[in-house]
N, C-alpha and C positions, 0 to 999 in steps of 0.2 A: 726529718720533720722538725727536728728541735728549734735550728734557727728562725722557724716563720713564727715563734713565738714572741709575743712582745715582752719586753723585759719590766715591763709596769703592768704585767698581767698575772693576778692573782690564782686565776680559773680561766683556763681555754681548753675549747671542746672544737675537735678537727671530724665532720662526716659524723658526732655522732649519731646512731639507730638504733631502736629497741624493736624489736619485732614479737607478740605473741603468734604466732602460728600462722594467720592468714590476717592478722591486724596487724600495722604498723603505730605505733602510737608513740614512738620520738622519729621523726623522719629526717636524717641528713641534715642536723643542727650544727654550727658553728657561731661558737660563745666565745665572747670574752669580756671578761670583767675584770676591772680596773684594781690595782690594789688600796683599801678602803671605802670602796664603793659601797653604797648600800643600790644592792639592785631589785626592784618590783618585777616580778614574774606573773604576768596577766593573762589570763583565758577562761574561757565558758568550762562550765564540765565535760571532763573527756576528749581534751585540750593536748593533754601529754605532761602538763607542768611533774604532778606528782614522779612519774616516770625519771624525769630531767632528773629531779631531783634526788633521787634515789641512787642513779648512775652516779651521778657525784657525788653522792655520797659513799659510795664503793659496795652499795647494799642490793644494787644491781648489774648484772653485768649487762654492757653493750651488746649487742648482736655484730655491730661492728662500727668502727669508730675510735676517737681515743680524747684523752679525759688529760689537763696538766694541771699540777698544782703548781705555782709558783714555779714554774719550766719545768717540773721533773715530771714523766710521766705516771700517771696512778692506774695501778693495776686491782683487781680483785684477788689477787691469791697475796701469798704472805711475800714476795720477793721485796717488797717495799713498803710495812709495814710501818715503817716511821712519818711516812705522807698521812696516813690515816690519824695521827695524832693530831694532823693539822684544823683535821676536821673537826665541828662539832655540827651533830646532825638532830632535829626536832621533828619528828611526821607528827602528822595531824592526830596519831590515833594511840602513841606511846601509853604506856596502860603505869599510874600508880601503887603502889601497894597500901590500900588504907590502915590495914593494921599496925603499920608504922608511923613512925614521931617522924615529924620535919628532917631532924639530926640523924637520925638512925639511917634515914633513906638515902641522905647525902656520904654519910661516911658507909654506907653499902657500896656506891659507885666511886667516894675515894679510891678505896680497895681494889675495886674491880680497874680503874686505871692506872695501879700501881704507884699509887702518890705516896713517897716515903712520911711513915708516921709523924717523922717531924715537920713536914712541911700541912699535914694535913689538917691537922685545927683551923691554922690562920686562911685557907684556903676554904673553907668551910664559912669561915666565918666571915670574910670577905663576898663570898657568892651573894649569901644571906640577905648582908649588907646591901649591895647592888642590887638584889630584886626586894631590897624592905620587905625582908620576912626575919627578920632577926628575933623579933617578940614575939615569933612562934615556933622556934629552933623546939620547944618540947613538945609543940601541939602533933594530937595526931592525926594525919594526914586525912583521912576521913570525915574530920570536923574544919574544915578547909572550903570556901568557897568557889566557885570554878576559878576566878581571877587567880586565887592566890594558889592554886592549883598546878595554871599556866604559868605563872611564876617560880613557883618547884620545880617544873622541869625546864624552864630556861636555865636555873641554875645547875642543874645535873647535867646539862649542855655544854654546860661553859667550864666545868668546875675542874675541867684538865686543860685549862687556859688554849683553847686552838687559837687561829687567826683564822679562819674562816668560820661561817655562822649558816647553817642552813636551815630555813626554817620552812616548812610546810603548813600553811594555813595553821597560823599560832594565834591568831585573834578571832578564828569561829567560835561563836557562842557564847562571848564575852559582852557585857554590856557596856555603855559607854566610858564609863568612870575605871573600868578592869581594862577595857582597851587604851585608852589614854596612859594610866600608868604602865602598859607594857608597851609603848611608843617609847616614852620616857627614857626605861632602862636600855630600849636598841638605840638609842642616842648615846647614850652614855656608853655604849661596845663599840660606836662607831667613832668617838670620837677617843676610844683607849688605841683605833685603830684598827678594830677589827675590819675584815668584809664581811659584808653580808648578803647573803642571797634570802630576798622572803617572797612566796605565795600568798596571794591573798586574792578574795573576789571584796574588799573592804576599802576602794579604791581610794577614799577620802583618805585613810590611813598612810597608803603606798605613795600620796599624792606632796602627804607631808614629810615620811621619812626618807624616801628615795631620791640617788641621782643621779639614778638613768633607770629605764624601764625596757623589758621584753615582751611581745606580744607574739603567744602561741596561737594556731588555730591548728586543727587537726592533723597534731603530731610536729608542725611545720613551727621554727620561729622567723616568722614574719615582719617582724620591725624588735630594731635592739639599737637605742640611743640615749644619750642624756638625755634627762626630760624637759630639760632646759630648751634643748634643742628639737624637741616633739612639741613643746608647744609654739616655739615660734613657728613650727612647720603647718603643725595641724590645728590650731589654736585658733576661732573665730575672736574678735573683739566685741564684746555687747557693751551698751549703754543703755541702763534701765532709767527710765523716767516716771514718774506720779506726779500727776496731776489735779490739781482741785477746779481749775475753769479752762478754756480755751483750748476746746479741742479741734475746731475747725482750723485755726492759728497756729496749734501746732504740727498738722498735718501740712498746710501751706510751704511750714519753714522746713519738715522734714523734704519735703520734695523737689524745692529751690537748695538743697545742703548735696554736693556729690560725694562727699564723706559716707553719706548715707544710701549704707548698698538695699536694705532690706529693713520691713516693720513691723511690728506686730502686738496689738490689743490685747491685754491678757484679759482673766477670766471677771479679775472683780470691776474691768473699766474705766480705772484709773491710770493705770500701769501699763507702759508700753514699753517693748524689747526692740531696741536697733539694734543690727548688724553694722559695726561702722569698721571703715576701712582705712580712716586716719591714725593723726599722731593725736600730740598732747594740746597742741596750740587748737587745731582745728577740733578737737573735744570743746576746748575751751570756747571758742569764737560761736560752736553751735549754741552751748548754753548762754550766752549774751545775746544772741541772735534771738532766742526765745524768750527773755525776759524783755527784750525791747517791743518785742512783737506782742506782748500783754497777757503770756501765758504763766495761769501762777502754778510755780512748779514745788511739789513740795518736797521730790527728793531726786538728783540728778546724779549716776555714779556708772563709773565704766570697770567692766569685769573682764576677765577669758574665759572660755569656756574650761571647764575642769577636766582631769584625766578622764572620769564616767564619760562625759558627752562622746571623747575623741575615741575612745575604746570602743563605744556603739558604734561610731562611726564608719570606722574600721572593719570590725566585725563585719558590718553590715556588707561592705564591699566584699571581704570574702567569700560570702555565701552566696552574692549575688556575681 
């Protein structure tokens, strides 16, 4: 099996399954992810992502199947105990200990991963640094708000330096200023080099730090590409338009335009959504076309559709 491994592959997963009893809930997955990727892990609940995750994390075993790190195979028992280093693994539900200080919690898990005394300050104090919580090394952990919370245990993650990053839904229940700065810091892992694999149903999030994306649906992964490349696949083009007069003139010019696949009225009357199916020139040539035609336009701009829309979309197929 070795050699059907790609040699720029940080994580490849061959057949693998998780089975509970009479549930399947990872079904016959074959992954690979790129080395410094940061990959989006997308699905409804009860999906399999967490599952996925947990396998490679080595905190699950496969029912069958096989898991590689960086080409060597990873097992669950101790035969390869040094792949597990590679790791650092984040679930959604990792429990704090409030009665401890910032510092105290960090050099608990120093300890526990064997980081020699002398390396273990600067190591500490570097994590800190990277999730900016430096000015609360003595605070205790209890007096912590959820953001800087989720930020302690990124650093308890990372704080035995792996190259890969697993994150299981690590921005629930963050508001937007707490999720923002933990975008920030997985930039900053990804651009030291790390991989990353992260879960999230926070798709605006996945949409900015990802570059490539997987899509589970019961147990199944159903699409795994850059997302560079999902969107020019799945990616509708709109052009929204507002208007302050000439509505009849604009409908005229929409339907004499074959750029223009489809239309549509929004709520407040102004605002209309095309489906267009040109380039740059023929975007352009429409809106000239409607300024000659006497329609006063007060705001004319063309989008794609975002990962939410295509994810629904998707989805949708599946079930249907």
């Amino acid at each position: 099996m070795q050699q059907i491994i790609a040699p720029e592959s940080a994580i490849t997963t061959l057949g693998l399954t998780k089975r509970f009893d009479k549930h399947i809930a990872v079904n016959d997955v074959d992954l690979q992810i790129k080395k410094g990727d940061v990959y989006g892990l997308i699905g409804p609940n009860g999906a399999g992502k967490t599952t996925l995750i947990r396998m490679l994390a080595a905190a699950e075993t496969p029912t069958k199947g096989e898991i590689y790190l960086y080409g060597d195979r990873l097992l669950t028992d101790n035969s390869n105990s040094h792949l597990k280093k590679y790791l650092g693994y984040l679930p959604d539900d990792f429990p704090l200990y409030d009665d401890l200080t910032v510092i105290d919690y960090l050099e608990y898990f120093g300890r526990l991963y064997n980081i020699p005394a002398s390396e273990r300050y600067r190591r500490l104090s570097d994590v800190l640094e990277l999730v900016q919580l430096e000015y609360k090394r003595n605070a205790e952990i209890a007096t912590l708000s959820r953001g800087m919370k989720q930020r302690l245990s990124l650093a308890r993650t990372i704080i035995h330096q792996p190259v890969v990053l697993l994150l299981d839904e690590p921005v629930s229940g963050l508001d937007p200023i707490a999720r923002m700065e933990f975008r920030e810091t997985i930039k900053q892992l990804q651009q030291a080099g790390m991989t990353i694999l992260i879960s999230s149903h926070v798709l605006s999030d996945l949409a900015e730090l990802c570059t490539s994306v997987g899509i589970m649906e019961l147990g199944f992964l159903v699409e795994s590409t850059s997302l560079a490349q999902l969107y020019e696949r799945l990616s509708r083009q709109l052009i929204l338009i507002t208007i302050l007069e000439g509505e009849d003139k604009l409908i005229g010019e929409l339907r004499n335009c074959p750029s223009v696949r489809a239309w549509e009225k929004l709520a407040d009357g102004q605002r209309y959504k095309l489906e267009f199916t040109g380039n740059q020139k023929d975007s352009a040539l429409l809106l000239k076309n409607l300024i000659i035609a006497g329609v006063a336009i007060a705001d004319f701009h063309c989008e794609k559709e975002d990962l939410e829309t295509i994810f629904l979309k998707l989805g949708h197929k599946q079930v249907s």
